[in-house]
Backbone as JSON, one array per atom type, in Angstrom:
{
  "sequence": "XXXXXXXXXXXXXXXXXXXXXXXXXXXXXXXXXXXXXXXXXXXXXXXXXXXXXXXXXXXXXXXXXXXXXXXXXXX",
  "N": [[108.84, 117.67, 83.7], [112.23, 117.28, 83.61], [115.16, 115.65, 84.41], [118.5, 115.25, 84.84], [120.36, 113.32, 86.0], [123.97, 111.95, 87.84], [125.16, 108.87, 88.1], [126.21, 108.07, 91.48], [128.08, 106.22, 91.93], [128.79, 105.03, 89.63], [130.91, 106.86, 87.44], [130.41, 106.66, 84.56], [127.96, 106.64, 84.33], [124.27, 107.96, 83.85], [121.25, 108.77, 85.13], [118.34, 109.19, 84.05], [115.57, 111.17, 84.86], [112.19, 111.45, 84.75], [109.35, 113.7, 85.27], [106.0, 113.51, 85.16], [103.06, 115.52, 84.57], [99.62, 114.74, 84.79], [96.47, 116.14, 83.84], [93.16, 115.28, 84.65], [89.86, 114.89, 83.73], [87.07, 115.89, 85.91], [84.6, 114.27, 85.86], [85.54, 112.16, 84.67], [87.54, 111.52, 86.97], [85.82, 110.37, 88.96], [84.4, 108.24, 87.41], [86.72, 106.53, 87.38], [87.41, 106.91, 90.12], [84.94, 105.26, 91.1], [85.55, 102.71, 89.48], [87.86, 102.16, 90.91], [87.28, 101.47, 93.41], [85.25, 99.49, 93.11], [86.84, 97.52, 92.97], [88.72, 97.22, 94.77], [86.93, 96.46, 96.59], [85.87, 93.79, 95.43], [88.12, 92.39, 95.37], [88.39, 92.49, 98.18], [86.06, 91.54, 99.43], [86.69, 88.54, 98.48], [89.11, 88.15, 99.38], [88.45, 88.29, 101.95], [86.75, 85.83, 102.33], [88.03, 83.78, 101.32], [90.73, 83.69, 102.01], [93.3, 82.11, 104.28], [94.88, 83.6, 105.54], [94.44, 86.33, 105.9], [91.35, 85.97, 107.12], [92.58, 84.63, 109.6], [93.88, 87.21, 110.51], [91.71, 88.9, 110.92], [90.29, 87.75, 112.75], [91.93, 87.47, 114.87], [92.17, 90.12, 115.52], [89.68, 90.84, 115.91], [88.95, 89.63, 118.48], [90.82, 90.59, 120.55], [89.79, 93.27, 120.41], [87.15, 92.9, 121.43], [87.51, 91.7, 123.6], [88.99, 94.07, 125.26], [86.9, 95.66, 125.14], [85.77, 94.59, 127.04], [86.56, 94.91, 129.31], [89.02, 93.46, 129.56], [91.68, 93.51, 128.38], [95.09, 93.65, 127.15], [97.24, 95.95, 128.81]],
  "CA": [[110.19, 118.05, 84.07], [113.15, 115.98, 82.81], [116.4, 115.9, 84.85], [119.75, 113.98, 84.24], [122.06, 113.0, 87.29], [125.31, 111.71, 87.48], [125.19, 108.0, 89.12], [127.4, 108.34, 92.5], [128.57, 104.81, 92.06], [129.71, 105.02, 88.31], [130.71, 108.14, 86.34], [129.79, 106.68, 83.55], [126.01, 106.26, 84.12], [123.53, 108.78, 83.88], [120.48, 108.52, 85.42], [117.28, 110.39, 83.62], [114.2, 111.15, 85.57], [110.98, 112.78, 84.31], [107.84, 113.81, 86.38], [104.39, 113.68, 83.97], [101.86, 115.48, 85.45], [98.15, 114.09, 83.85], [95.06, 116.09, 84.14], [92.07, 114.26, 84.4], [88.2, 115.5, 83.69], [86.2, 115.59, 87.15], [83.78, 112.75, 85.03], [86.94, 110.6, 84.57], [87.73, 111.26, 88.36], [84.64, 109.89, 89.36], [84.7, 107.09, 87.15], [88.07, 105.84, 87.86], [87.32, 106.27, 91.67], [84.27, 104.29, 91.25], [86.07, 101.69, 89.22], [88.62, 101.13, 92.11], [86.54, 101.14, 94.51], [84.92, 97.87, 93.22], [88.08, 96.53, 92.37], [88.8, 97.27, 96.67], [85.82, 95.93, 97.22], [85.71, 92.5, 95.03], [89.27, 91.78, 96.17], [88.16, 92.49, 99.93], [85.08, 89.94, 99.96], [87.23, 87.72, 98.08], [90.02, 87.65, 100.49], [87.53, 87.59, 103.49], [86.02, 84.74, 102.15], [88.94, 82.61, 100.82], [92.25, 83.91, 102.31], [93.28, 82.29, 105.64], [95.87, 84.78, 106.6], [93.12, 87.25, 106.19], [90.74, 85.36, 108.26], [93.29, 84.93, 111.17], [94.26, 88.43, 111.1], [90.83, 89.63, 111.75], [89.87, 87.23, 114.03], [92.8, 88.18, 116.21], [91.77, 91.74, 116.08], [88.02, 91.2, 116.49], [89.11, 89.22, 119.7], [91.11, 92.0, 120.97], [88.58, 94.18, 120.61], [86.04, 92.41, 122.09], [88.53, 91.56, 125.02], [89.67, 95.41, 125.15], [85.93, 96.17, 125.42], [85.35, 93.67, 128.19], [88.1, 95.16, 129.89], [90.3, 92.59, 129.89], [92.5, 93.54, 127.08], [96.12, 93.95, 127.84], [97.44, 97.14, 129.0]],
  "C": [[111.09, 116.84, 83.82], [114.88, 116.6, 83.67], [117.59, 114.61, 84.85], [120.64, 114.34, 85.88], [122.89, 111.96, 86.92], [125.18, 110.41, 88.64], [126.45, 108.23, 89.74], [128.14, 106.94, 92.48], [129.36, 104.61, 91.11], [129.64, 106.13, 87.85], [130.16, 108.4, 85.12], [128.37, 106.44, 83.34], [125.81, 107.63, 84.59], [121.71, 108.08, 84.06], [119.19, 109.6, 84.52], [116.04, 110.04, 84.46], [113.45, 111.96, 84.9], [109.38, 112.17, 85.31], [106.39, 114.09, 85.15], [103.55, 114.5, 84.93], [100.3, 115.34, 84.46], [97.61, 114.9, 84.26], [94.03, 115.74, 83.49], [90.48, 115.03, 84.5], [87.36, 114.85, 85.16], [85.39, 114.04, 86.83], [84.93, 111.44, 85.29], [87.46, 110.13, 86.29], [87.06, 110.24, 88.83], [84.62, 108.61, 89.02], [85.46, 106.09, 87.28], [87.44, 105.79, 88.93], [86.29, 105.29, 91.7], [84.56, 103.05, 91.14], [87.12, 100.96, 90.48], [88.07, 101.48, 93.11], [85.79, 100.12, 94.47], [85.51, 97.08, 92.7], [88.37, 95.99, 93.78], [87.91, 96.32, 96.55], [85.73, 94.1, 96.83], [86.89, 92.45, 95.64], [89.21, 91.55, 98.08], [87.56, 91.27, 100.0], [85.93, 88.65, 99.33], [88.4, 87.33, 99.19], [89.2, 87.53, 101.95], [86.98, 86.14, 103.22], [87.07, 83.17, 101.68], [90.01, 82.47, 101.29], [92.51, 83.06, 103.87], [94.04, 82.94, 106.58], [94.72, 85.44, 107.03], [92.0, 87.25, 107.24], [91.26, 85.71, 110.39], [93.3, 85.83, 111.54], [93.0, 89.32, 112.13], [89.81, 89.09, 112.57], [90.87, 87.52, 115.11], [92.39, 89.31, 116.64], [90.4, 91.69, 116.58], [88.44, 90.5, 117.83], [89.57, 90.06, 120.68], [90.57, 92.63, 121.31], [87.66, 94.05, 121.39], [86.93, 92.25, 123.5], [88.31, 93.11, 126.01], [88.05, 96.25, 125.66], [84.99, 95.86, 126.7], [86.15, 94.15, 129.47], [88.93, 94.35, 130.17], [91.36, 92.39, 128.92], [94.01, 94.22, 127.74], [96.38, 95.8, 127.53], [98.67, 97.87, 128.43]]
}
């Protein structure tokens, strides 16, 4: 689908939009999802292992948790 609007800001611009739609072979599904899923995955252990935001973040939360499970996690 291919549609033209009229920018509200200038008269003289025209905006064009178009929507693609792809279909993809179940096989290709599969494959792709596999592929990013160890794209997820290497980028995960990689940022667990090197990042120190990353780190912090989920040491705050595992503390929490563990708190929260202790019952002494705020209310």
């Amino acid at each position: 689908m291919v549609t033209l609007t009229q920018d509200p800001n200038n008269p003289d611009r025209l905006t064009l939009t178009a929507t693609v739609t792809v279909y993809l072979d179940k096989l290709l599904l599969t494959t792709l999802s596999e592929e990013v899923t160890s794209t997820i995955r290497e980028q995960a252990i990689k940022d667990l292992r090197s990042n120190t935001t990353v780190k912090k973040a989920i040491a705050k939360a595992a503390t929490e948790k563990l708190l929260t499970m202790l019952g002494a996690g705020e209310s």
